[in-house]
C-alpha positions, 0 to 999 in steps of 0.5 A: 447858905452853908451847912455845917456837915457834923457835931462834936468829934465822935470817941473814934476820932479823940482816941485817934487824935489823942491815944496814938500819938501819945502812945508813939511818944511813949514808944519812942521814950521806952525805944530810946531807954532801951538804947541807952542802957544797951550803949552804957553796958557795951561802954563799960565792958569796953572799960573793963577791957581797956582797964585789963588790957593796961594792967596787963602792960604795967605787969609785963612792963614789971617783969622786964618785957621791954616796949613795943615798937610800931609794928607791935614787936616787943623789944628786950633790953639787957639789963643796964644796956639802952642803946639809941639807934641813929634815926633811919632816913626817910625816903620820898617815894616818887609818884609812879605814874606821872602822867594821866593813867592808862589801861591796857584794854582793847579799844571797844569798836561800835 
């Protein structure tokens, strides 16, 4: 014969059952606000960077600075004067080593 071993679920349990993960859920809701909002604050700070940093080029694009080249060095044109320079020629770089690599060490002895 089988005995059933209790009644209904005791209030310990249905706060168990039902508070806790209702409150983990409610915590990860409010976790993830949070995140949100600190996400969208970084971005627009960046844009206002990113918006200063552009007006500050136009203005000193205005004023006849001159462009940057690739190594952020600003180039100054006299005025009227654009030369083109001829391409440089790009080299192929041989690989060094050719073979397996070795090291100069000594030989471990056992």
């Amino acid at each position: 014969m089988v005995v059933r071993a209790g009644g209904p679920p005791s209030t310990n349990q249905l706060i168990l059952a039902f508070v806790l993960p209702l409150s983990l859920f409610v915590g990860t809701l409010v976790t993830a606000a949070r995140v949100a909002d600190d996400l969208d604050d970084r971005f627009l700070r960046e844009m206002e960077i990113n918006r200063a940093i552009l007006e500050e080029n136009e203005a000193s694009d205005e004023d006849g600075a001159g462009e940057e080249d690739d190594d952020g060095n600003i180039i100054v044109y006299d005025e009227g004067e654009e030369e083109e320079l001829p391409p440089v020629p790009v080299e192929e770089k041989e690989p060094a080593v050719v073979g397996p690599r070795t090291r100069n060490r000594p030989r471990r002895r056992v």
